[in-house]
C-alpha positions in Angstrom: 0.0 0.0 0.0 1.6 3.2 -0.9 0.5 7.0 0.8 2.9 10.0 0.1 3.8 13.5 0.0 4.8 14.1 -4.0 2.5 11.7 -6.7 5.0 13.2 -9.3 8.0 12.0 -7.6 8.8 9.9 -4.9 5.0 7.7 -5.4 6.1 7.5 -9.4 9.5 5.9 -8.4 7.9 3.8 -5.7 5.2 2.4 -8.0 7.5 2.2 -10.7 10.3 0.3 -9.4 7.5 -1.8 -7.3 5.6 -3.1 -10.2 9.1 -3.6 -12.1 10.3 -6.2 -9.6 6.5 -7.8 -10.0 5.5 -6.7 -6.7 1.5 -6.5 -6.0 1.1 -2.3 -5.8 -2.4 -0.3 -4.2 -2.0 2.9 -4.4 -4.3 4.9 -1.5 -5.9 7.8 -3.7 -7.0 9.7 -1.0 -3.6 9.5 1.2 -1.1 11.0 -1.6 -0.6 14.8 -2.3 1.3 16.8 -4.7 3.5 20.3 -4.9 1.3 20.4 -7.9 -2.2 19.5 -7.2 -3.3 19.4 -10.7 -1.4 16.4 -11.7 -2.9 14.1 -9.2 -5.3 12.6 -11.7 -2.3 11.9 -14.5 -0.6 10.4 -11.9 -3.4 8.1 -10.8 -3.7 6.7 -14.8 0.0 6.4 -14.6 0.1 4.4 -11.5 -2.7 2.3 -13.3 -1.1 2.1 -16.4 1.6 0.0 -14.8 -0.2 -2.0 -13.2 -1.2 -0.6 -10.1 -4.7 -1.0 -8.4 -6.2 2.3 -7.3 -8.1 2.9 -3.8 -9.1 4.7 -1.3 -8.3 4.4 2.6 -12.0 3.5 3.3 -11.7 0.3 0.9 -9.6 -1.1 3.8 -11.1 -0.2 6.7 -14.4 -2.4 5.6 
C-alpha cells in the first residue's frame, strides 16, 4: 500500500520500481498529495497504467 507526499516524484518511483520487480502495488488515492495538485489525476492513470490498483483508505477499513 503506498501514501505519500509528492504523486509526481517519490510515489512515481515507488510504484514504478515496485511493479518492475512484480511486486502487488495499491496505491491509496485519497492518502497521496502533490507540490502540484493538478497532476494528481495523470498520476493516478500512470500508476494504473503500470499495473497498479487504485483505492481509497476506506476500501480497507471495511
Amino acid at each position: 500500500y503506498i501514501a505519500g507526499a509528492d504523486a509526481a516524484a517519490c510515489v512515481k518511483s515507488t510504484c514504478y520500481n515496485l511493479r518492475k520487480a512484480d511486486y502487488g502495488v495499491s496505491v491509496l488515492s485519497d492518502c497521496i498529495t502533490s507540490y502540484d495538485k493538478r497532476k494528481i489525476d495523470e498520476m493516478l492513470h500512470y500508476y494504473e497504467s503500470k499495473g497498479c490498483n487504485i483505492i481509497c483508505l476506506n476500501d480497507l477499513l471495511s
